[in-house]
C-alpha positions in Angstrom: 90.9 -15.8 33.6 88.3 -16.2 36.3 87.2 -12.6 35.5 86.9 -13.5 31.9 84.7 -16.6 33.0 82.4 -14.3 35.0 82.2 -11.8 32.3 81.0 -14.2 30.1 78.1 -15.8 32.7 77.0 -12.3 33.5 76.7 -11.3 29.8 74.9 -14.6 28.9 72.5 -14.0 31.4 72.1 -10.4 30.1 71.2 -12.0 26.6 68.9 -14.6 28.5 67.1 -12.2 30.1 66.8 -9.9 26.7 65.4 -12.9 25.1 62.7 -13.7 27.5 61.4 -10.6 27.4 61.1 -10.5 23.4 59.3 -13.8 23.9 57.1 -12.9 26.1 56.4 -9.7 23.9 56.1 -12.2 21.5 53.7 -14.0 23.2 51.7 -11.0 24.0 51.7 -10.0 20.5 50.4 -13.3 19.3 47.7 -13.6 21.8 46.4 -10.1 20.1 46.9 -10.6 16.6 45.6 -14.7 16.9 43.2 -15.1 19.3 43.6 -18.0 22.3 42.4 -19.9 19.5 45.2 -19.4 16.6 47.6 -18.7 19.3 50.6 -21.4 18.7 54.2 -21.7 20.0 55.0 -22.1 16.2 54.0 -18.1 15.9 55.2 -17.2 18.8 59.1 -18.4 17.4 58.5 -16.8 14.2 57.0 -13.4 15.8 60.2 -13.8 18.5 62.5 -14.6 15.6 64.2 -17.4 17.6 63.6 -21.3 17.0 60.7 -23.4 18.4 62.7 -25.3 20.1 64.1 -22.4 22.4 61.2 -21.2 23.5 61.1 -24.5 25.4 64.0 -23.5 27.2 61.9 -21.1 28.9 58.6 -22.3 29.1 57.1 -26.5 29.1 54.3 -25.6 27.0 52.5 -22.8 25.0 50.1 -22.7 28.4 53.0 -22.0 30.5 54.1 -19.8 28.0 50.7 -17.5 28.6 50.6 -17.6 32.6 54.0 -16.6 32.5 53.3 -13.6 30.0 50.5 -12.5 32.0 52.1 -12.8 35.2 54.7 -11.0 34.0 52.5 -8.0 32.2 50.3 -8.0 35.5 53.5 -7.3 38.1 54.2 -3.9 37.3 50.8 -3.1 38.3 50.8 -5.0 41.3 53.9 -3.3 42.4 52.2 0.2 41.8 48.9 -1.2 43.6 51.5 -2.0 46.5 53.1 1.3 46.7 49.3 2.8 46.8 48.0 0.6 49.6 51.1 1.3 51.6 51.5 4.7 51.4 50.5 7.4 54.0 47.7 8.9 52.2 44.0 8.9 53.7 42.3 6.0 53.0 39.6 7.2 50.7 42.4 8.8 48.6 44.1 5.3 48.7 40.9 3.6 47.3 40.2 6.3 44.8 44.1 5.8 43.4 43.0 1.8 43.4 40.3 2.2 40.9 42.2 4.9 38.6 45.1 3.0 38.9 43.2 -0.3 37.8 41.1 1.2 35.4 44.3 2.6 33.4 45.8 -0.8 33.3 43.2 -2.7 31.5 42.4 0.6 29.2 46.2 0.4 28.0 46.2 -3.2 27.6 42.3 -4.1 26.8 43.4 -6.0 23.9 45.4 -8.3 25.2 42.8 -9.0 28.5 39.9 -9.1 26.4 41.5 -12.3 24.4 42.2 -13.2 28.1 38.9 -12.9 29.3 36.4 -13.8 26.3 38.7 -15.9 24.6 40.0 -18.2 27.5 37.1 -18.6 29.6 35.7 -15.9 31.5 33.6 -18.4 33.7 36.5 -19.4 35.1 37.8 -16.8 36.5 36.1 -16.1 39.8 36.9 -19.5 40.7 40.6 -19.1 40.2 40.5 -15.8 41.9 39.9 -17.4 44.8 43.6 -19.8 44.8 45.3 -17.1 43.5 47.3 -16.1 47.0 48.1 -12.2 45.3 44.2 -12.1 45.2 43.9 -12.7 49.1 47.2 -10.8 49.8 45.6 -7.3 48.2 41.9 -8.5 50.1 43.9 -8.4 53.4 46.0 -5.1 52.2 42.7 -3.4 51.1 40.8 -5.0 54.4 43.5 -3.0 56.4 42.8 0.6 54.5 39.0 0.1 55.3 40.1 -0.5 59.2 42.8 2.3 58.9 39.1 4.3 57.7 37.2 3.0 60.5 39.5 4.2 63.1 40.1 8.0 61.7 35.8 7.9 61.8 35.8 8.1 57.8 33.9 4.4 57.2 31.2 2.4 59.1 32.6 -0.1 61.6 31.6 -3.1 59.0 33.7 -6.6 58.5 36.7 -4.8 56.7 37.9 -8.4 55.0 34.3 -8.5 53.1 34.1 -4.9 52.4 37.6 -5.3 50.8 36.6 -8.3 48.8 33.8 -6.3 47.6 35.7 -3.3 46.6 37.7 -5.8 44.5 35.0 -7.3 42.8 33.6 -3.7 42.1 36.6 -2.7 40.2 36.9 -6.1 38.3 33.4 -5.8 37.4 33.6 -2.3 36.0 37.0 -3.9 34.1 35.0 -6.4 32.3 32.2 -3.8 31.4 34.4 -1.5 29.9 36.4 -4.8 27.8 33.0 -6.1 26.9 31.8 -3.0 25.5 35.0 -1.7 24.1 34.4 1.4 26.6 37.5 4.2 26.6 38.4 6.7 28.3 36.3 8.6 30.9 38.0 6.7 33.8 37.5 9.3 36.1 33.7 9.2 35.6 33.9 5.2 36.6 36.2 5.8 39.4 33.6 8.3 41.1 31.0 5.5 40.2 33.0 2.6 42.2 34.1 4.7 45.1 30.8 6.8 45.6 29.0 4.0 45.8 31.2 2.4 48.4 31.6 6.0 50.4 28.2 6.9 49.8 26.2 3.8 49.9 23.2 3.8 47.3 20.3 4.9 49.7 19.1 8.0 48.6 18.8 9.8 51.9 16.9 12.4 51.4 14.3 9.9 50.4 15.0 8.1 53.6 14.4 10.9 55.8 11.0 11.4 54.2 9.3 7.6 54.4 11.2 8.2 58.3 8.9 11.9 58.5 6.0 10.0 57.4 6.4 6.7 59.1 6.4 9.1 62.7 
């Protein structure tokens, strides 16, 4: 009997979880199709095929309902960042796998981040950037890479945790370049932008040495 009880919890949880996920792809799906503006918890029942009143079960409200979508669409890639900045590869091969990485993600899902971006507010989100504690958990992750650098004599000796917030900012930057301007592909071609500029710096120094010839 008691096994026949558990059975039954374990399998209802299996169909819980089964429909979350097709609400959230719902979600997803309406955010795309709507816009932030037509998006309502009315389309998101109909596009989930379940009733309004149980996608309350899962979320208090249709905002709710979009953090959690995103959070949940954004993890995998967090893992995979993880994995990256852990590893035991050199640093600047670590860095380079950041940007590819990153760049892939918001190439594969640009239409649902543009809605995100344009549509919600994109003022905003600097400012949230900064209370979001995964923001500041990959700045100290990515802080640590540029020390691990410093020490093998691959970067300058320069204040790692703002070098690291830069690096973020670089790759978000290039993000909402390629969303605004519907840029695809050629990710390789930005990755060598982001990272040769941070590797490289943007002095040309070749000119350098010349105003240095003629300054002596």
């Amino acid at each position: 009997m008691l096994m026949s009880v558990n059975k039954k919890i374990e399998r209802k949880k299996i169909l819980d979880a089964v429909t979350r996920k097709d609400i959230i792809d719902a979600v997803a799906a309406t955010l795309i199709n709507e816009g932030m503006q037509g998006f309502t918890m009315d389309k998101v029942a109909t596009a989930a095929g379940v009733a309004k009143g149980t996608l309350y079960t899962h979320f208090k409200n249709k905002d709710e309902a979009i953090e959690v979508t995103m959070d949940s669409i954004v993890e995998p890639l967090i893992e995979q960042l993880d994995a990256i900045v852990t590893s035991n590869i050199p640093p600047s091969h670590k860095l380079t796998r950041y940007s590819a990485l990153s760049f892939t993600f918001f190439d594969d899902n640009r239409d649902l981040f543009r809605v995100i971006l344009y549509d919600r507010g994109q003022a905003h989100a600097p400012k949230q950037r900064f209370h979001d504690s995964r923001y500041w958990s990959f700045v100290q992750k990515l802080a640590n890479i540029f020390e691990e650098g410093v020490r093998e004599g691959d970067f300058l000796p320069l204040p790692a945790l703002k070098i690291a917030a830069m690096f973020i900012d670089a790759n978000l930057s290039v993000v909402m370049q390629r969303l605004a301007n519907k840029i695809t592909g050629n990710i390789q071609e930005d990755v060598s932008l982001v990272t040769g500029v941070f590797f490289r710096g943007i002095g040309n120094r070749d000119n350098e040495s010349k105003k240095s010839g003629c300054e002596n």
